[in-house]
C-alpha positions in Angstrom: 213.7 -18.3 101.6 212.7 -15.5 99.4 214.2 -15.6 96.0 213.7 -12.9 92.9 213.5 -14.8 89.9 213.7 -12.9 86.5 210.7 -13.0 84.3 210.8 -15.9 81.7 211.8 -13.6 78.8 214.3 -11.4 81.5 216.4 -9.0 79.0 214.0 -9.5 76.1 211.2 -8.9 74.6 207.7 -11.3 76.1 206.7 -14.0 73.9 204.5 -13.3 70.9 201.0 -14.2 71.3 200.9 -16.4 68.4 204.5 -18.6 70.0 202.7 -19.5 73.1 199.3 -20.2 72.1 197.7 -17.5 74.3 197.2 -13.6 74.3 200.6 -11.8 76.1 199.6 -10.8 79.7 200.9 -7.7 81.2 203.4 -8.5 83.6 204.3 -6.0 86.5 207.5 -5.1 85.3 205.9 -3.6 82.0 206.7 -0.1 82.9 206.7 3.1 81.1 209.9 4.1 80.0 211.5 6.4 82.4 214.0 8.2 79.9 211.2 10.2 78.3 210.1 11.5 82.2 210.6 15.2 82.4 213.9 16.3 83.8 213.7 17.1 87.6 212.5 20.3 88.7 212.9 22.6 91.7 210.7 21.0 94.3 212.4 17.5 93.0 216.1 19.0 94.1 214.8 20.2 97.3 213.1 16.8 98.0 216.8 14.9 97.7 218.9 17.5 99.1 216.4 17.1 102.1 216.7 12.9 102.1 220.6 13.5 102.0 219.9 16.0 105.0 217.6 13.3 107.0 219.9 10.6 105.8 223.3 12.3 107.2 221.8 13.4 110.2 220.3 9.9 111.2 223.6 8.0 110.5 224.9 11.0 112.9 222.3 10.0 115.3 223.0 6.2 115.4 226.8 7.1 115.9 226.2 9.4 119.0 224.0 6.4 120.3 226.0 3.6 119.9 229.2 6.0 121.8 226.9 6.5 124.5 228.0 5.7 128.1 224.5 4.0 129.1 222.9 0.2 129.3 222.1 -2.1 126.6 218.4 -1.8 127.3 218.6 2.2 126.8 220.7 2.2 123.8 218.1 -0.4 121.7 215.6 2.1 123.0 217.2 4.9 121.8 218.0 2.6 117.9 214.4 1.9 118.0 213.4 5.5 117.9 216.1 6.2 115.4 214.4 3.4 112.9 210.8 4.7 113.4 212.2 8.3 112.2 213.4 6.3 109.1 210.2 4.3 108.2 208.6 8.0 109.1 210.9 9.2 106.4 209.2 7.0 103.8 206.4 8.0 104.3 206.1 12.0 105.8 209.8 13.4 105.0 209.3 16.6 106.8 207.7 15.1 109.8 210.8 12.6 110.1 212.9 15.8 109.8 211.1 17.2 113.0 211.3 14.3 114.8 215.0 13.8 114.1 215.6 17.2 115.1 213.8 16.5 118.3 215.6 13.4 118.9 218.8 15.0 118.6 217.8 18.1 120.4 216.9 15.6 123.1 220.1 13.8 123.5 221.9 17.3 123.6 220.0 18.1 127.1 221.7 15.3 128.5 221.8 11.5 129.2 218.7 10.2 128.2 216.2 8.3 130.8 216.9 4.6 131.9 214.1 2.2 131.6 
């Protein structure tokens, strides 16, 4: 089983090199601070109201899935196309946008093939 553990000095400051004997490492959780970032722009607001777009319009998608009338078989189908738009999403946001419109566009021309 897979547990996170917090680093050794979690909520604190690392160990001084001189307490432990050894130089202080950089550990992966060393990140810049993201309060000085600059604030979002444009492009940033279009790139969220677009997620929220994708994101609405898959859990749309499921919903219309699971109600259909049709086998078990064609329905975890149908979810596993739903989940590859969402890993596409990850990755290519507009591509998973076309895809989901497709997919939905699909499932408005009528029942969708059994397997």
């Amino acid at each position: 089983m897979h547990r996170h553990h917090e680093p050794p000095y979690a909520g604190g400051e690392p160990a001084a090199e001189d307490s432990m004997g050894r130089p202080s490492e950089r550990r992966i959780d060393d990140r810049p601070d993201v309060t000085s970032a600059p604030a979002e722009g444009p492009d940033d607001q279009e790139v969220a109201a677009l997620y929220a777009l994708v994101a609405e319009r898959l859990k749309q998608a499921h919903a219309r899935v699971h109600a259909l009338n049709v086998s078990a078989d064609a329905k975890t189908a149908l979810t596993r196309q739903l989940l590859i738009v969402t890993e596409t999403a990850k990755r290519d946001l507009p591509e998973a946008a076309r895809r989901l419109s497709r997919f939905v566009h699909d499932l408005d021309e009528g029942p969708p093939p059994l397997r």
